[in-house]
Structures are given as structure tokens and as C-alpha cells.
C-alpha positions as CSV (number, residue, x, y, z in Angstrom):
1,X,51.5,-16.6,-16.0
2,X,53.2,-16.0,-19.4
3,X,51.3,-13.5,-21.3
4,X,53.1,-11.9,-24.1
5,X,50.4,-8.0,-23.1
6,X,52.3,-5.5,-21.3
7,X,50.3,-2.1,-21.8
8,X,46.9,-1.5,-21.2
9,X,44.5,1.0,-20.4
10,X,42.9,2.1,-17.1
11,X,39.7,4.1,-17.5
12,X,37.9,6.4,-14.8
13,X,34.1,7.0,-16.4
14,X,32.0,9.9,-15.0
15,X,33.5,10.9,-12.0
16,X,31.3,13.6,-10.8
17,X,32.0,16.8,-9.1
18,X,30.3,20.0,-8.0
19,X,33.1,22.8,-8.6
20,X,32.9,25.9,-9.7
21,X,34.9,26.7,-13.0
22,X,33.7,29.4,-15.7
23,X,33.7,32.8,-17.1
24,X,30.4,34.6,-15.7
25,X,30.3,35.4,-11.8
26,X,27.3,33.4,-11.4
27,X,29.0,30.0,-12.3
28,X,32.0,31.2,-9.8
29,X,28.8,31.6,-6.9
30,X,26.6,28.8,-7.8
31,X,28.7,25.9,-9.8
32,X,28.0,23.3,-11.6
33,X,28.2,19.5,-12.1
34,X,31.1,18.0,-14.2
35,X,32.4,15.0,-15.0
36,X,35.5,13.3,-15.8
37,X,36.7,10.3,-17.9
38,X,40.3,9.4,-17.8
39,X,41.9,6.9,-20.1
40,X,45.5,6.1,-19.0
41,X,47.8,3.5,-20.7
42,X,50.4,2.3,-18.7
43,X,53.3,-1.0,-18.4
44,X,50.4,-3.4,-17.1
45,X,53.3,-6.3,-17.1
46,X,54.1,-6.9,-13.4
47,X,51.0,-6.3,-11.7
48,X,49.4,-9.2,-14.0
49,X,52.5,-11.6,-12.5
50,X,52.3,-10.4,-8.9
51,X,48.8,-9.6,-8.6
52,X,49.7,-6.6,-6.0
53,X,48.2,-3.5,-5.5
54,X,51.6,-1.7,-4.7
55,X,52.9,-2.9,-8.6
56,X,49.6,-1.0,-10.3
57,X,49.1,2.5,-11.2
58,X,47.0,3.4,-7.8
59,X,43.9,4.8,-9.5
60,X,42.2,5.4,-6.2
61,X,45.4,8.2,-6.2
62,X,44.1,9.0,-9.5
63,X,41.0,9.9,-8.5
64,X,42.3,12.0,-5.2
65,X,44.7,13.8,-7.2
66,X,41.4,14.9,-10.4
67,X,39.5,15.9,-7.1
68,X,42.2,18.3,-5.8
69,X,42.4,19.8,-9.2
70,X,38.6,20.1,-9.7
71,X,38.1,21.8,-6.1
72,X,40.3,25.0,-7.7
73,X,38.4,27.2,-10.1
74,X,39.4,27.8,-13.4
75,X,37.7,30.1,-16.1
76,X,38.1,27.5,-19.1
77,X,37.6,23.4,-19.0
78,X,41.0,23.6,-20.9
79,X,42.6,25.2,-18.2
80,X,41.5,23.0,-15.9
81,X,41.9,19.5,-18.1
82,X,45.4,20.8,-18.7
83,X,46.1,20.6,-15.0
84,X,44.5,17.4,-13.9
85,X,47.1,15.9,-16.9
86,X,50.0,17.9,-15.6
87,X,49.7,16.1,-12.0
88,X,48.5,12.6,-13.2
89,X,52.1,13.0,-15.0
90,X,53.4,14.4,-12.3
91,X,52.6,11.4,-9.7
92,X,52.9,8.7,-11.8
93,X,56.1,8.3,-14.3
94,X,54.5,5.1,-15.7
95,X,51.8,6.8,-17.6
96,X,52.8,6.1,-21.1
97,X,49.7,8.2,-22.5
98,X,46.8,9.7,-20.8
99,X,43.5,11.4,-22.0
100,X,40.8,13.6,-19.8
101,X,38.1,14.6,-20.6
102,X,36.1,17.0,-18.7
103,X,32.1,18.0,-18.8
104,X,30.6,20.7,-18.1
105,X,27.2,19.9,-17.3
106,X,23.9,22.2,-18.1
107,X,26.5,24.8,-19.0
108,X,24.6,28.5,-19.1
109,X,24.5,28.8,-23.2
110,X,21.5,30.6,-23.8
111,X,19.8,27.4,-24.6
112,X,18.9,23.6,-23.3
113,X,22.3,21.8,-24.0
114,X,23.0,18.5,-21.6
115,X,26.9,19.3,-21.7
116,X,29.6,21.2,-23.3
117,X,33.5,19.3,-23.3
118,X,37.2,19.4,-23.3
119,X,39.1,16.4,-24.4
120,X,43.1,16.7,-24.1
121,X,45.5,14.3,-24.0
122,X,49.6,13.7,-23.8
């Protein structure tokens, strides 16, 4: 295979979780539903040769290491979208660029809203 693409992008779309991040006690005691989409570009160039699992970013790791993060409670969805980038950086040095995105699903505004965000990225 001689194929002149080296990066690309890996996406994770709506991983859900039931965690308990926010400001008011009730959120802490009940929780919520989120979810997370992760974009990560990365050297796609020798997994595309060798076709093996041990030359690609792992994203089943990925996914392990956003679950570990979303089980600890955090007051803001920064907070906690700023951590889940930290490790993905962390655990994998080939991560050329990475964005997360975190919802916050129902969130107690006052009012009907489906979701309320936090988009980061590095």
C-alpha cells in the first residue's frame, strides 16, 4: 500500500455515562447523564501498512481512560473536560490534537433544556 495520508482522525460519538458532576448538592446525590465525543488526530501512517492493532492509537484505552475520569466528580464540565484531555495526552504521545466535548444532559436550569456543553481542545 502506498498512500501518500498519514494523519487522520479518530472520533468517539456519545459515549454515555451516569456520573455525578455539578454545583448544587442534589446533582452530587442524584447525577446525571452525559455524553462525550472525542475527536483525536493522530500519525495514521503505519497502522494503514501493517494493519495491526498494536500500531493504532488503542481507542478501546481511550474509552477506559474518559470512564475513569467521568467516575470522579467535578463541579464544572470544564474541569472535568480539562482532565479527560490531560490523560488522553498523558497515555498516548501520538495525539497530534484532540478535542472533547462533554454534555451535560437535562441539566437543572430552571427550564426544559436537552443539554448544556463544554467543548475544549489542545
Amino acid at each position: 500500500m502506498n498512500s501518500k495520508i498519514k494523519s487522520g482522525v479518530i472520533e468517539l460519538e456519545e459515549m454515555e455515562f451516569y456520573a455525578y458532576h455539578g454545583c448544587f448538592r442534589e446533582e452530587n446525590v442524584v447525577g446525571n447523564r452525559f455524553l462525550v465525543n472525542i475527536s483525536i488526530r493522530t500519525d495514521m501512517s503505519i497502522p494503514m501498512q501493517t494493519d495491526d492493532i498494536g500500531d493504532a492509537l488503542n481507542y478501546v484505552k481511550v474509552y477506559d481512560l474518559v470512564r475513569t475520569e467521568m467516575q470522579q466528580t467535578s463541579n464544572l464540565l470544564e474541569h472535568v473536560t480539562a482532565r479527560v484531555i490531560d490523560s488522553l495526552h498523558r497515555h498516548f504521545s501520538e495525539i497530534e490534537w484532540v478535542r472533547v466535548k462533554i454534555s451535560k444532559m437535562n441539566p437543572p436550569m430552571g427550564g426544559q433544556m436537552r443539554n448544556v456543553s463544554v467543548t475544549l481542545e489542545r
